[in-house]
C-alpha positions in Angstrom: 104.7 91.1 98.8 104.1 93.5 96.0 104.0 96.9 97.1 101.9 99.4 94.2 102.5 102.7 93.1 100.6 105.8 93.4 100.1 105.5 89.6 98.8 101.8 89.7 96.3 102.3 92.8 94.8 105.5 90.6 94.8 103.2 87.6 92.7 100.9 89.5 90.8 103.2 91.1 89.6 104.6 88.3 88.6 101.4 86.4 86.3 100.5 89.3 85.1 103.9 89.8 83.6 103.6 86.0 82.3 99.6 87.7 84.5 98.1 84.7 86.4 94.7 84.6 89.8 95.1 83.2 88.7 93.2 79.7 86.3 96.1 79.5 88.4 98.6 80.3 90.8 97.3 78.2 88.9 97.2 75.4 87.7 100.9 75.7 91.2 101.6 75.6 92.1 99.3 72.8 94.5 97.3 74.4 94.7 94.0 76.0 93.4 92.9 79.1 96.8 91.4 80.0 98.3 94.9 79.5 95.7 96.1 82.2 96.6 93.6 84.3 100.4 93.7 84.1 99.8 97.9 84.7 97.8 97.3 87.8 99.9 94.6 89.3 102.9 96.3 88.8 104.5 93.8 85.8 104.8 96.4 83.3 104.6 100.4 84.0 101.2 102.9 83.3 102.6 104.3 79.8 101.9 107.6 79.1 100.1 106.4 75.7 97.8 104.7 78.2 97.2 107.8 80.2 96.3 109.9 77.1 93.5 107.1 75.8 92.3 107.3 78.9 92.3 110.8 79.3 90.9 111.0 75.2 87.9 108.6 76.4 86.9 109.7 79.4 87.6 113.4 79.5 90.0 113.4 82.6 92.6 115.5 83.7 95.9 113.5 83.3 96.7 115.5 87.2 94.1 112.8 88.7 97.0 110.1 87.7 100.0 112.2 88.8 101.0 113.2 85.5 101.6 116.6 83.9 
């Protein structure tokens, strides 16, 4: 049983909040779908880099992901 993160459940959260796939969302980020998946099912950590694309192409506040 996986058990995700605070940071992960945002993460996914937020992608299906903006009613994106992760290949979608992954390629407004400019990274790899894989890398999405990974993030959200806890193979591979939510990078800060990640956090500040996102908050660069969606205007949000990097507090809505538990960052500061």
């Amino acid at each position: 049983m996986v058990i995700k993160t605070e940071l992960q459940l945002k993460l996914i959260d937020f992608r299906k909040s903006l009613d994106l796939n992760q290949t979608d969302f992954a390629d407004s980020l400019g990274i790899s779908q894989g890398a999405i998946a990974n993030m959200e099912g806890g193979k591979r950590d939510v990078s800060k880099p990640v956090l500040l694309k996102i908050k660069e192409v969606y205007n949000v506040d990097l507090l809505s992901f538990g960052e500061e």
